[in-house]
C-alpha positions as CSV (number, residue, x, y, z in Angstrom):
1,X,10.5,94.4,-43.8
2,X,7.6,94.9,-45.7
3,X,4.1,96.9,-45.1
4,X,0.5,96.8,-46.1
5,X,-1.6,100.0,-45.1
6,X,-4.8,99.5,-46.2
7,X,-6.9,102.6,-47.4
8,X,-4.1,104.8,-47.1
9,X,-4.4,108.2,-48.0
10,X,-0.8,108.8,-50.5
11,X,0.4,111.2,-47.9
12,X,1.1,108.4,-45.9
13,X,4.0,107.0,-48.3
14,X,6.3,109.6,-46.8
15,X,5.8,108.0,-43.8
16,X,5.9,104.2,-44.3
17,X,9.4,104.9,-45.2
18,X,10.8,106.1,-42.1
19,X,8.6,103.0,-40.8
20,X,10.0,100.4,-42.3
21,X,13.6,101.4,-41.4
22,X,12.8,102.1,-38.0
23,X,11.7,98.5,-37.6
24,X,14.3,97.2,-39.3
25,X,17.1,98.8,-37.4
26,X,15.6,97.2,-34.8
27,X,15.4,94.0,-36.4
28,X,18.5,91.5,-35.3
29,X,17.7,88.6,-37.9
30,X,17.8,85.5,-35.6
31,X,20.6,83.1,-36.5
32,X,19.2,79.5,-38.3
33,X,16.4,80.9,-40.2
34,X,15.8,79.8,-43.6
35,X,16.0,82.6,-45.7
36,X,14.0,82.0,-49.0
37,X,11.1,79.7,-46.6
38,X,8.1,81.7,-47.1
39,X,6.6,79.9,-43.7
40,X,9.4,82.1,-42.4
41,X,7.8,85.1,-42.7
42,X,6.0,86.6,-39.8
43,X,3.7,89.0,-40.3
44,X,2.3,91.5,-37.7
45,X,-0.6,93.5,-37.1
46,X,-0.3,97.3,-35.5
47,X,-2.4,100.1,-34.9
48,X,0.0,103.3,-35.0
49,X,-1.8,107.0,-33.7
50,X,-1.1,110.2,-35.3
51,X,1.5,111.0,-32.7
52,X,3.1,108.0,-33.8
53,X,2.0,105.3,-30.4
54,X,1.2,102.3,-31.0
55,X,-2.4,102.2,-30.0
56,X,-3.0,98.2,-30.5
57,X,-0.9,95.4,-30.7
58,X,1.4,94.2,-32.2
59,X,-0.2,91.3,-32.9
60,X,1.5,88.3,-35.0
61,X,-1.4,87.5,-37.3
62,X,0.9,84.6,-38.7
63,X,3.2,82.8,-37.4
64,X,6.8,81.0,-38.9
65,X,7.9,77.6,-37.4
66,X,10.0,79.6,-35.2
67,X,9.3,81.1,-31.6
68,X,12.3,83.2,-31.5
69,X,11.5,84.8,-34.9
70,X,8.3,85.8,-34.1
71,X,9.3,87.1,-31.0
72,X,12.4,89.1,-32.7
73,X,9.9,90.7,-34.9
74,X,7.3,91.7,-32.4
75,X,10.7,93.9,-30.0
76,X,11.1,95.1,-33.6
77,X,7.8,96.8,-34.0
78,X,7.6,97.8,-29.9
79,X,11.4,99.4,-30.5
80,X,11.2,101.1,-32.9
81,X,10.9,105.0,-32.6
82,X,8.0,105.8,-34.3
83,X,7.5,109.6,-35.8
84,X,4.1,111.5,-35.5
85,X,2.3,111.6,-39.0
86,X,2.8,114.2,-40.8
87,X,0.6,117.4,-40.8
88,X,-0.9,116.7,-44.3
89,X,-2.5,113.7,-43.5
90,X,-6.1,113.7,-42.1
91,X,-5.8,109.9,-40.3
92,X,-5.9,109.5,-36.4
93,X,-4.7,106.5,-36.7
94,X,-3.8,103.7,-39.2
95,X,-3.9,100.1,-38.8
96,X,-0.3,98.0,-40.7
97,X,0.2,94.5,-41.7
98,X,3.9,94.2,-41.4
99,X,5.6,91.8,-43.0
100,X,9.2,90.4,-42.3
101,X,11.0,89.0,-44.5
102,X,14.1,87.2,-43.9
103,X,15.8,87.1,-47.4
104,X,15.2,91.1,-47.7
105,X,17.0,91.4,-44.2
106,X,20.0,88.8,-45.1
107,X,20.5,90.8,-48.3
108,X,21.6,94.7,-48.5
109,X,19.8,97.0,-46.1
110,X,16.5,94.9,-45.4
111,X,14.1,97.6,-46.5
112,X,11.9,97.2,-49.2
113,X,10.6,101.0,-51.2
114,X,7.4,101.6,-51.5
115,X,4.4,99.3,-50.4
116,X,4.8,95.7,-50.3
């Protein structure tokens, strides 16, 4: 699982971390999906508050070939147990492109460092 905040302040980094792994401990990698097809890489838009609820979305901004995919990867975002931001950052709320990645997921622990 990979993420793109956009104008992020850097106190966010500490946590996009817990993020990603949060999503992808609730990511069960549907069986039959090519892993190294970039057309099977969903990605999804969410609005996360400062509290950490989802305030809008998610919303798959593109698609993969496959209907069960895309559906595993929006329970992933709406599973996940999101924490409150911390009490550094000045946001109310911040908008993520997530992007999931089966070959990440098939390989080790499915999270990526950093931003992708």
């Amino acid at each position: 699982v990979g993420m793109i905040m956009n104008e992020a302040p850097p106190e966010m980094e500490l946590w996009a971390g817990p993020f990603q792994r949060a999503v992808c401990h609730e990511w069960p990698l549907p069986l039959g999906i090519p892993i190294n097809d970039p057309s099977s890489m969903p990605e999804i838009m969410v609005k996360v508050a400062r509290d950490g609820r989802i305030m809008d979305g998610p919303t798959l901004t593109k698609k993969s070939p496959n209907a069960g995919l895309n559906e595993s990867c929006i329970r992933a975002v709406l599973n996940a147990t999101l924490s409150p931001f911390s009490g550094k950052v000045a946001l109310d709320e911040i908008a993520l492109l997530v992007r999931f990645m089966p070959q990440v997921r098939e390989n080790a622990s499915g999270v990526l460092p950093g931003r992708q």
